[in-house]
N, C-alpha and C positions, 0 to 999 in steps of 0.2 A: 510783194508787200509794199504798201504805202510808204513812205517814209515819213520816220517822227522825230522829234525834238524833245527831248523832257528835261526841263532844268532839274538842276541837283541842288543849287543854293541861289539866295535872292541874287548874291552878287556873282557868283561866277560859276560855269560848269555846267556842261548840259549832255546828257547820251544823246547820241544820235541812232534811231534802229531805222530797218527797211533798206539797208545801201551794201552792196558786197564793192568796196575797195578795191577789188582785185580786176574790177573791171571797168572799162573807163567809163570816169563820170561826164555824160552829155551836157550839152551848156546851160541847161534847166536845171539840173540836182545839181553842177557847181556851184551854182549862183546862189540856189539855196542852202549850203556848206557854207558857202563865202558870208552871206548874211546870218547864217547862226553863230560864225565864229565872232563875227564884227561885234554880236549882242553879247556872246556869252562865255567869248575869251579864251576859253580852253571847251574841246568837243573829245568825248570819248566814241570810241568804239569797238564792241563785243563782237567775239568771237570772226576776226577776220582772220583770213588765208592768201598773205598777199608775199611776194617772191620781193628779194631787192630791186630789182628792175622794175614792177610795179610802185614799191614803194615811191621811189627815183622821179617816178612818171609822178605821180600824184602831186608831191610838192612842186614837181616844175609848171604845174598848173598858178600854182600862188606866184612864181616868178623865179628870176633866176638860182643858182644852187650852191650853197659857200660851200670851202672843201678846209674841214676846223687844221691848223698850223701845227697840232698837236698830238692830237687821239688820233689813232691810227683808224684806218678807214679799208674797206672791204675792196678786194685783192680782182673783184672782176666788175664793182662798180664805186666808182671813186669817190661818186656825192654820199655814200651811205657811210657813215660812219658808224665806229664798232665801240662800244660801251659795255665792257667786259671784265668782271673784276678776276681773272686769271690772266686778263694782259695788264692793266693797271690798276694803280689806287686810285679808286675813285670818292676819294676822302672829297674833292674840291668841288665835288656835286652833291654832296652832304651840308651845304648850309645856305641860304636863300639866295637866289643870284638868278639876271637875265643873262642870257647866253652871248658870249661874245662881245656884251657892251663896253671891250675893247676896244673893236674898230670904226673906225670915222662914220662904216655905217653900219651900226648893228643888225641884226637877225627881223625879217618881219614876222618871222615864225621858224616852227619845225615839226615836222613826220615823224613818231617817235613808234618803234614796233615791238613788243616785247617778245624776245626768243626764248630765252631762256629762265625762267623764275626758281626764287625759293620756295620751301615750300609754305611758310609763314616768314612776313617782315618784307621789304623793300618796296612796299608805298613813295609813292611820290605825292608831295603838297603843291597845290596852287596858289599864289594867291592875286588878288585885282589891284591893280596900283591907281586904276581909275578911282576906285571904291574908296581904298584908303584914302586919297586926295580929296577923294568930296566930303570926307569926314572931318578934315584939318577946322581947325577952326579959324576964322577969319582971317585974325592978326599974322597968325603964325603961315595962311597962304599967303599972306602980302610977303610975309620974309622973307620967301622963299623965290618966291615968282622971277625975281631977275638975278639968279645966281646959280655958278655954274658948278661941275664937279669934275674932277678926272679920275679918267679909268684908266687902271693899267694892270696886263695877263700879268706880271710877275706876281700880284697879290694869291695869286689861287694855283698858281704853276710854279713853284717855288724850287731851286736846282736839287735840294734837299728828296724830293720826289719823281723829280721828274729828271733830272740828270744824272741817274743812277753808274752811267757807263760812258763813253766818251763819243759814242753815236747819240746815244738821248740829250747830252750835254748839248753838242754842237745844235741837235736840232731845234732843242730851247732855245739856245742865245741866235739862233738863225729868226727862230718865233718872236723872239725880242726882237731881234733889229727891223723884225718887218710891221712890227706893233708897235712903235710908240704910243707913251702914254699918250691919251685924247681926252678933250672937255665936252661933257655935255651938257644940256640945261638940267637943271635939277627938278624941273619940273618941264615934262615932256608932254607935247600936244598928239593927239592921232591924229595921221593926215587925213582919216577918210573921215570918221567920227567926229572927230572935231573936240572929245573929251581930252582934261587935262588928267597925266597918272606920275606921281611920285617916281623919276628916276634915278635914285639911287640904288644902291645895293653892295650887301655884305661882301661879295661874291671880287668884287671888281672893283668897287668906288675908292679911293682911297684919302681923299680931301676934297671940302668944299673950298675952291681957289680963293684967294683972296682973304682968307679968317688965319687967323692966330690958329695953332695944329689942338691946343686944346678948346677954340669954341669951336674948330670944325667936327672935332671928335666928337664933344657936348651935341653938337644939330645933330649929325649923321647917325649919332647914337638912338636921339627920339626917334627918327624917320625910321631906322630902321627896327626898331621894335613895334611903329604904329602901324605899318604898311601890311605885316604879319598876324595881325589879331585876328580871332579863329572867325572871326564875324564876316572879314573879307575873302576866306579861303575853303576850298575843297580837296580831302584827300582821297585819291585814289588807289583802291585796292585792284591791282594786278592781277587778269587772269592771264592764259596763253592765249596769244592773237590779240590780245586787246592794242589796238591805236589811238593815240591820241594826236590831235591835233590844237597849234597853241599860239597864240597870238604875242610873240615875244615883245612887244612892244608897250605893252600895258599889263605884263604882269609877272612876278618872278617866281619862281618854283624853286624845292628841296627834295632832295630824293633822298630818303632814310637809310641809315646804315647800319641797320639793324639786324643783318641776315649773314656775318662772319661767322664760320667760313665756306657757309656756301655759295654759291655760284650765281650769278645775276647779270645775263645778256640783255642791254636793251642796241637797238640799231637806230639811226638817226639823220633827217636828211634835214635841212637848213635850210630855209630861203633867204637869199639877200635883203635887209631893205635897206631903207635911205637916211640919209642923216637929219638927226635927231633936230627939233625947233621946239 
């Protein structure tokens, strides 16, 4: 079968059909992966059957492979991380946030595969920070343009959840000492694209440097209600096999928590990218 593209929304989201994952992509179907994501941010795909190893393969096509300081990760490959709500609360991926833009150099993306679903409820949202950004109104992208923010894992990794026992403790405050907080700009350029997308977020941001803590609350507060409006965002309903693939650097995602107390595996590989301009 041919392979196709169909968007889902003006600004973000598009199936991809004609491609089995499971098998490696030649350097003609990458390119054309790579350039659907570039347009359209977030790529689903239906009905795959791909192993962790394959998964593992696929993101190390986009670039190197983070291994998250946290979530525990699959026992016979280390880049796939396990997203399981029988090993944790996964409370801190229940509200809008780019992954990891804790570290100096956040995620350029991630391979996400769903294993195990409910059987109604745990959709994941997308949304475009490009999109949002190009909606700001003028004055307000001037405000913003040369001002930075910092991120720090304690906001979302809290000891309260995550340091239930005195292993999870240490491995927190091990994740802290290796994560300090970091600044980024608040408004982030893509290196390849060249568009500007709103980076902050609920998930991780915790001040805009330099403001008094209630006008940083006052910005951080509009940005993060305007970034989210359903005009810039796609959800996605879950089947078994479905992949997606995500351009973490231009857009943030919520995965709904709406399916207690049933059970919800997704697996997850991360690419490195570079730091934020």
């Amino acid at each position: 079968m041919p392979l196709t593209i169909a968007p889902i929304t003006p600004a973000i989201g598009a199936v991809v059909g004609g491609i089995d994952l499971a098998q490696p992509l030649d350097a003609v179907t990458y390119a054309t992966v790579e350039a659907a994501l570039l347009e359209h941010q977030v790529l689903f795909f239906r009905g795959q059957q791909i192993t962790q190893t394959q998964q593992r393969d696929l993101a190390a096509l986009f670039g190197p492979l983070h291994i998250h300081p946290i979530y525990p990760h699959s026992d016979s490959v280390a880049e796939i991380m396990i997203l399981d709500t029988d090993l944790n609360d996964l409370a801190d991926n229940a509200l809008w946030h780019s992954d990891v833009s804790f570290s100096e150099t956040p995620p350029l993306g991630s391979v996400l595969v769903a294993r195990v679903l409910p059987e109604v409820g745990g959709d994941t949202l997308w949304t475009s920070a490009t999109a949002a950004y190009a909606a700001l109104p003028e004055p307000l992208k001037q405000l913003i343009g040369g001002l930075t923010a910092t991120h720090d894992l304690a906001k979302s990794f809290p000891p309260e959840r995550f340091g239930a026992d005195a292993q999870s403790r240490e491995r927190l405050e091990q994740a802290k000492r290796n994560n300090p907080p970091v600044t980024h700009p608040v408004v982030r350029t893509h290196p390849v694209t060249g568009l500007k997308a709103i980076y902050v977020n609920e998930g991780f941001t915790t001040h805009i440097d330099g403001l008094p803590q209630d006008a940083s609350d006052s910005l951080l507060g509009l940005l993060f209600r305007h970034v989210i409006r359903p005009e810039f965002s796609v959800r996605w309903r879950w089947q078994p096999g479905d992949v997606a693939i995500w351009d973490n650097r231009v857009t943030q995602h919520y995965a709904t928590d709406d399916y207690r107390p049933h059970r919800r595996v997704m697996h997850r590989a991360t690419m490195i990218g570079d730091r934020p301009f």
